[in-house]
C-alpha positions in Angstrom: -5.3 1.1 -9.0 -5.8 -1.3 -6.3 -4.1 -4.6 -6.4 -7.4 -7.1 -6.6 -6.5 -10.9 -6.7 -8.5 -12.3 -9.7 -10.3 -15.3 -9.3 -8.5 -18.6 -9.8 -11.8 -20.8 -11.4 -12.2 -18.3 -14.4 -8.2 -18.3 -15.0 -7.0 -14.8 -15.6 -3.4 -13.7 -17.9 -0.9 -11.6 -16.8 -0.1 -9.4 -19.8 3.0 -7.2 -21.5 2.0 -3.6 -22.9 4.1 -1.9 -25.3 4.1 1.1 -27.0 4.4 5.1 -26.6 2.5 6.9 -23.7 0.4 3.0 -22.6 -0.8 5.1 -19.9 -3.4 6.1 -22.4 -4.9 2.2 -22.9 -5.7 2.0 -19.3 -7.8 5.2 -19.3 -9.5 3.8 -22.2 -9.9 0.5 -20.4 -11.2 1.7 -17.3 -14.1 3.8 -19.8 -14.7 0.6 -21.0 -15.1 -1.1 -17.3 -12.1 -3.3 -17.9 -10.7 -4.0 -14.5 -7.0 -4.4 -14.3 -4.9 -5.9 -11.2 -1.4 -5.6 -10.3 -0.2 -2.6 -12.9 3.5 -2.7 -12.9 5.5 -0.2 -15.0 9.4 -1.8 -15.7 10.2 0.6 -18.2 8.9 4.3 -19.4 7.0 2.2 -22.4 6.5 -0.8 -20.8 2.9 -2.1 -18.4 2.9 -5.4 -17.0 -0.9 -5.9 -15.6 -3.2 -9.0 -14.7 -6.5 -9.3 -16.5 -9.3 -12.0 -16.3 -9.4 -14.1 -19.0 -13.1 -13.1 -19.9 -12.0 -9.2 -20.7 -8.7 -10.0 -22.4 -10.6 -9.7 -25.9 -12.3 -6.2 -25.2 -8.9 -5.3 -24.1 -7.1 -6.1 -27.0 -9.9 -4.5 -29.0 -8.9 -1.6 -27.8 -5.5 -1.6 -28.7 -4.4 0.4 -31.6 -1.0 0.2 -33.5 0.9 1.8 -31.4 0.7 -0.7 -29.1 1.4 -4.1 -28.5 0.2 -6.9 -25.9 2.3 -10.0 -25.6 0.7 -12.7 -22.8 3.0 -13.7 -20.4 1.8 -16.1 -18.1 -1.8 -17.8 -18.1 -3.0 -19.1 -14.8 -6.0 -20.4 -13.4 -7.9 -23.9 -13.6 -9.3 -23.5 -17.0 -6.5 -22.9 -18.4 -5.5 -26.1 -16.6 -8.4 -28.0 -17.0 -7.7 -26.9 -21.2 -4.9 -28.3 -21.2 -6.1 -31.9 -19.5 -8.4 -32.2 -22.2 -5.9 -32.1 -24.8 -4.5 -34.7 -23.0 -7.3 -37.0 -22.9 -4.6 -40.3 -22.1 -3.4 -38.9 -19.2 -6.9 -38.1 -18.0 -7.9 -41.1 -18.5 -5.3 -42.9 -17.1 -5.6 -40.5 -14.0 -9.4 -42.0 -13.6 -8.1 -45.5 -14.1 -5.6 -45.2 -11.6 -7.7 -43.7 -9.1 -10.4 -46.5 -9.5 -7.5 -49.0 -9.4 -6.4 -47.3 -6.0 -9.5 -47.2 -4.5 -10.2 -51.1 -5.5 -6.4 -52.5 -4.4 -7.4 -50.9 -1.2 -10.1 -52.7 0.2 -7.3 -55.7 0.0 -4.6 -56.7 2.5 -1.6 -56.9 0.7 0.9 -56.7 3.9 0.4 -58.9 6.9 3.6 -58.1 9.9 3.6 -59.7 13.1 4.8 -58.5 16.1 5.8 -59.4 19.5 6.9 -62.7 18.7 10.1 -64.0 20.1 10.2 -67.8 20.8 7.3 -68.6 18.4 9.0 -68.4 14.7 7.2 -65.5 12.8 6.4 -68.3 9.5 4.5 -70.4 11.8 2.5 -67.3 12.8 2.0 -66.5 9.3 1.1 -69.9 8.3 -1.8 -70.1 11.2 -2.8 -66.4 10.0 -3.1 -67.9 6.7 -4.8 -71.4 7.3 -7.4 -69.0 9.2 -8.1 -66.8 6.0 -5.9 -63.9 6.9 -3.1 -63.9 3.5 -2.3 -61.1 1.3 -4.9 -60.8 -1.5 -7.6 -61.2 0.7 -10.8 -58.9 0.8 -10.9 -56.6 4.1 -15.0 -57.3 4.3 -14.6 -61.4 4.2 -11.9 -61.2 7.0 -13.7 -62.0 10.5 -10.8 -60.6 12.7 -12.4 -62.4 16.2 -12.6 -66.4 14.3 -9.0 -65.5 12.7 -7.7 -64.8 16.2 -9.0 -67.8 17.5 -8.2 -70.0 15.0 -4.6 -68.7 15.4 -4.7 -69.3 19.2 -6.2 -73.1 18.3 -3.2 -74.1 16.4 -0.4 -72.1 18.3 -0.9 -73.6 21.8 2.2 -71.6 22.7 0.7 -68.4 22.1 -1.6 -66.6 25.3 -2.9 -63.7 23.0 -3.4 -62.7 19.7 -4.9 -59.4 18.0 -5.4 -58.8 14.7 -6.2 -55.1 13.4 -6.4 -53.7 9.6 -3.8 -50.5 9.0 -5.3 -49.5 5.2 -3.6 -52.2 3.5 -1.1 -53.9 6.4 -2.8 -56.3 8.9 -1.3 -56.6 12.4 -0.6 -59.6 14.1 0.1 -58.8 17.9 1.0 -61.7 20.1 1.6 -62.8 23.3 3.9 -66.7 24.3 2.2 -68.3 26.7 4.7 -68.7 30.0 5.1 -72.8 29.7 3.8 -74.3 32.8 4.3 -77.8 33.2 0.4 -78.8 33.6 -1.1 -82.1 32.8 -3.6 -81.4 30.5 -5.9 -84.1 32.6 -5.2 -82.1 35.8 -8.7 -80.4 36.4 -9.0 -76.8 37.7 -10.1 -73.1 36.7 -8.1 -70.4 35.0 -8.2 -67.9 37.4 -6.7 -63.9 37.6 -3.6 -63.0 38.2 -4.1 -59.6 38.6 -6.8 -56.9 39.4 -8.3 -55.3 36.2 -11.0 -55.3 33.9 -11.7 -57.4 31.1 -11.2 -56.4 27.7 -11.4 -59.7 25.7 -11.8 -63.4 26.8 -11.1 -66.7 24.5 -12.8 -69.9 25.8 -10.9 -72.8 24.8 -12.3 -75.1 27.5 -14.6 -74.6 30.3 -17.3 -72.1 31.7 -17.0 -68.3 31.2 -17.5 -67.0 34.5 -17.0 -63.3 33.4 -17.4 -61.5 30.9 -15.7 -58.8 29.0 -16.2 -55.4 30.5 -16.2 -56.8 34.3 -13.8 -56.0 36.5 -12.2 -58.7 38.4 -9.6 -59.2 41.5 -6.6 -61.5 41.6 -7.5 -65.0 42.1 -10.5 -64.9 40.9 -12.2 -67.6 38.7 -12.3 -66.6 35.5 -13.2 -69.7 33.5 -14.4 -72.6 35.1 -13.5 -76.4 34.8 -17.0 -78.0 36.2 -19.0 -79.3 34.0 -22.7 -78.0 34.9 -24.8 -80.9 36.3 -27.6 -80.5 33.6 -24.3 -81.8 31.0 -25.1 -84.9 29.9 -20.9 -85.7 30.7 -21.1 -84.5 34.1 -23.8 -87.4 35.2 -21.2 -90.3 33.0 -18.7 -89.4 35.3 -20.1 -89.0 38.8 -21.7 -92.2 37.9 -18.2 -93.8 37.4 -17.1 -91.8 40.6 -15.2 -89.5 39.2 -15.0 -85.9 39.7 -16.9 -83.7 37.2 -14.3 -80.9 36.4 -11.8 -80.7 33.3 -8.8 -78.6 32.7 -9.9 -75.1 31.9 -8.2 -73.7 29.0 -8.4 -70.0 27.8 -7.5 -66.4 27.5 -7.9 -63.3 29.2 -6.9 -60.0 28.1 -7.6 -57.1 30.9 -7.2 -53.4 31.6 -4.5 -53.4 34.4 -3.1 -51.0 36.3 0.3 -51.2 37.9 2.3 -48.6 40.3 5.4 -48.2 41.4 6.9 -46.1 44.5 10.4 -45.0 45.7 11.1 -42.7 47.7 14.5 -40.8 48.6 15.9 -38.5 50.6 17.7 -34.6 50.1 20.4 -35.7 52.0 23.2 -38.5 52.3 25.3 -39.7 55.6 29.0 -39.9 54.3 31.6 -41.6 57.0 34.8 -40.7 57.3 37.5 -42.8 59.3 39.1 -40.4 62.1 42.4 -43.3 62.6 41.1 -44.2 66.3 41.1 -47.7 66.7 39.3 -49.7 69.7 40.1 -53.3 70.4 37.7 -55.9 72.1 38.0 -59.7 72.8 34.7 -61.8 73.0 34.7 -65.4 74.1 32.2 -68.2 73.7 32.1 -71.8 76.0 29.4 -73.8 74.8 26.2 -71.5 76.1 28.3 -69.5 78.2 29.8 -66.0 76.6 31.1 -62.8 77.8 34.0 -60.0 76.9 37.3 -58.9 77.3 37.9 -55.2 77.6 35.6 -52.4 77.8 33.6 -50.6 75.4 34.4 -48.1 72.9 34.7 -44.3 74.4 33.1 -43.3 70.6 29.6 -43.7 69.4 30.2 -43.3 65.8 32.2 -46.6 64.5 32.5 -49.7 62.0 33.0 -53.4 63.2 35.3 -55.9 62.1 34.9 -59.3 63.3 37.8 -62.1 63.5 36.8 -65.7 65.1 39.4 -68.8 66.1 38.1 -72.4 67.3 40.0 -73.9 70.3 40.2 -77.4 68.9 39.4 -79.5 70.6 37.6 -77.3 73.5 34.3 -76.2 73.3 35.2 -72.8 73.0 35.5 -70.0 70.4 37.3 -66.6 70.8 36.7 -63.4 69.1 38.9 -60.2 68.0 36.2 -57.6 67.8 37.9 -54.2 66.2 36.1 -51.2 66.1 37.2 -47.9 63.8 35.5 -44.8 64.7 34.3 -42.5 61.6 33.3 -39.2 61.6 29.4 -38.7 60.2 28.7 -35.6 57.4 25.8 -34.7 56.1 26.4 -34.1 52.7 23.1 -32.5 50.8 21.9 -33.4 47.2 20.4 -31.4 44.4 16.5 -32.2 44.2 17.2 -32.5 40.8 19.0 -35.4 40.9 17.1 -37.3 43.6 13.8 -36.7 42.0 15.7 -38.5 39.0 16.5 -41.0 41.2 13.4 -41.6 42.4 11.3 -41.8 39.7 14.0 -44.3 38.0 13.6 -46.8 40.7 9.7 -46.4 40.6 9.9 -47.1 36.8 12.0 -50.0 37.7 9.4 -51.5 40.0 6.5 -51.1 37.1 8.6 -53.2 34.3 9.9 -55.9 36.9 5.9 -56.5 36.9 4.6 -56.2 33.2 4.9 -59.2 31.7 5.7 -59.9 28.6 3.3 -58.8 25.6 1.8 -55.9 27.7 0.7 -53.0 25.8 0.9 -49.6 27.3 -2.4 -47.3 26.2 -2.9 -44.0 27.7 0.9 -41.9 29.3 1.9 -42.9 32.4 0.7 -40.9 35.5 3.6 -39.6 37.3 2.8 -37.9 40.7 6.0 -36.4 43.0 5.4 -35.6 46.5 7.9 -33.7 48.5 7.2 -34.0 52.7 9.2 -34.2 56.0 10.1 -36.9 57.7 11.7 -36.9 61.0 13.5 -33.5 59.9 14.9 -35.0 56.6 13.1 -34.1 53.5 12.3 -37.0 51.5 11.0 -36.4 47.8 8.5 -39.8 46.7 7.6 -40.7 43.2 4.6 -42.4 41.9 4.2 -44.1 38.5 0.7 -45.6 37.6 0.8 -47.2 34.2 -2.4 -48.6 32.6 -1.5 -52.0 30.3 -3.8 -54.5 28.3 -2.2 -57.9 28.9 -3.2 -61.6 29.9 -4.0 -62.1 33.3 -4.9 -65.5 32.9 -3.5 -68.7 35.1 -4.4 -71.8 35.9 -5.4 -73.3 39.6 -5.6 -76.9 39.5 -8.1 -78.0 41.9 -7.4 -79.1 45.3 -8.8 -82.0 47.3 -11.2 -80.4 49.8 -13.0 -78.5 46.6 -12.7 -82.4 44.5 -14.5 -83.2 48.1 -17.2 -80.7 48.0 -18.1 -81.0 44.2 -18.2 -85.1 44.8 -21.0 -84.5 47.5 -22.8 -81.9 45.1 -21.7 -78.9 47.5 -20.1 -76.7 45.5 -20.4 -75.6 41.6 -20.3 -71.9 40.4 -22.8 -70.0 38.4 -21.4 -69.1 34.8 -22.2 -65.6 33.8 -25.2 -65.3 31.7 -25.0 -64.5 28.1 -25.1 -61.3 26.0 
């Protein structure tokens, strides 16, 4: 009979048959339309079968005395879901737990910070805190974007902050601010520090003259320190002669992408002293110099220089020894150089990420192998894309305090959203 897999919903019973010749019950069974699954036969008067639970009761009215049927395994879910009811506590509870599970989390109950290093992690927490973000808070009252800020407003060491939600942990990323000694009363701009493209941008004084999503080049203004002319502050201070700028204050997070390059070659020159040794005097009296002895008869050679001051003449002589080596091209695996390589152009992309920069996508790595002047050189390239602050500030200088005095110069914020 073939082995049918019964259907798990219904539940089905895997069954013992005892008795003389049981052979006979399945005949009768199968007249009666009773399927049976998975007939096993351990002994000469002994049937093991699977049955649905629906048929087991025709079965077994079938069964005479000289036979018996002892269940030996009930599976299925309504055998399990029989057994759950019997239980009604523990379903129960189940539902309560569930509901209790889904409430807890729409809270925070975890808040980390990382990237902190100078700036204690409890004054970060206590900012976080003052600005609404605690454990036990709802996830829908949190406005990540004012919490930031607030953060930034009362951790002036801090450049960057970003909060983000993980189920029930929230995130505190941050970025120290590198201290630059600054008088606040110094005007100027914040200006880029780096090409990139903006990703998020925190006015804390001044004129947004980008916004986020625009790409922008190193050195450019970013947020401004003039106040516009239709301010009521900026005609208060031209009219007491002053100029009408203010220290810019901000933050700007951007897209960046940074490369390094190095380059090396299959080869490497190894020198080898030979013994020969070729001896030459050179003399100096005041602007006047020339040489004593003649030149080396060998091409290939190392210098060592001695010098001795004829106090009290004017004149300085000089024991110039030259040690000839013998040149060997020695040549590497490519293996190894391409290791090399790339290393060095790793080396180049860190000594320029600054600190707080987040790496997104996998670094592009691009190896180039190529001729140059018969040696083969093997050059490695390593782009990595990073979100960090690009921000600095440019105090203003006196030809621009100039220009803005005679009404010559003032930049256009960018329009709002």
């Amino acid at each position: 009979m073939a082995e049918v897999s019964p259907g798990l919903w219904g539940g089905f019973v895997i069954i013992r048959i005892r008795g003389h010749h049981p052979e006979r019950l399945l005949n009768e069974a199968m007249e009666a339309a009773i399927p049976l699954n998975n007939i096993e036969r351990p002994a000469q008067d002994m049937l093991v079968v699977t049955i649905n639970a629906r048929h087991f009761r025709r079965l077994c009215s079938l069964v005479r005395r000289r036979w018996e049927i002892t269940i030996v395994r009930r599976l299925g879910w309504a055998f399990a879901a029989r057994k759950l009811l019997r239980r009604k506590a523990l379903v129960v509870g189940g539902m309560i737990a569930l509901v209790l599970l889904y409430v807890l989390s729409s809270y925070v109950w975890f808040v980390d910070v990382r990237g902190a290093i100078e700036v204690p992690e409890k004054s970060i927490l206590e900012a976080a805190a003052q600005a609404g973000l605690r454990p036990g808070m709802r996830k829908k009252d949190l406005v990540i974007e004012r919490i930031e800020r607030e953060i930034i407003l009362t951790l002036d060491r801090l450049a960057w902050v970003n909060v983000e939600l993980w189920g029930t942990l929230a995130t505190v990323d941050v970025a120290e601010r590198v201290v630059q000694e600054h008088d606040q009363a110094l005007p100027g701009d914040v200006v880029a520090s780096f090409d990139g493209v903006v990703e998020k941008l925190v006015i804390l004084r001044g004129i947004p003259m980008v916004q986020e999503g625009d790409p922008v080049t190193a050195g450019q203004v970013l947020i401004s320190g003039m106040i516009p002319p239709q301010a009521p502050e900026h005609k208060e201070l031209t009219d007491k002669g002053e100029v009408p700028y203010i220290h810019a204050q901000g933050m700007v997070r951007a897209r960046v992408w940074h490369e390094g390059v190095a380059e090396g070659t299959l080869e490497r020159r190894e020198e080898t002293p030979t013994g020969r040794v070729h001896r030459q005097l050179l003399w100096q009296w005041g602007s006047r110099q020339g040489t004593i002895g003649s030149d080396p008869p060998f091409d290939s050679f190392s210098e060592d220089r001695r010098s001795w001051r004829l106090w009290p003449l004017p004149m300085v002589i000089t024991l110039l020894q030259r040690f000839e080596v013998q040149t060997e091209t020695v040549p590497l695996a490519p293996d190894l150089v391409e290791a090399n390589v790339l290393d060095a152009a790793w080396e180049q992309v860190k000594e320029v990420l600054p600190a707080g920069a987040v790496i997104g996508t996998p670094a592009q790595v691009e190896m180039e192998r190529f001729t140059d002047d018969g040696v083969e050189v093997i050059r490695a390239k390593v782009t990595v894309e990073a979100v960090h602050d690009i921000h600095s500030f440019r105090p203003l200088s006196a030809p621009s305090m100039a220009k803005i005095s005679s009404g010559e110069r003032f930049l256009q914020p960018v329009p709002g959203p």
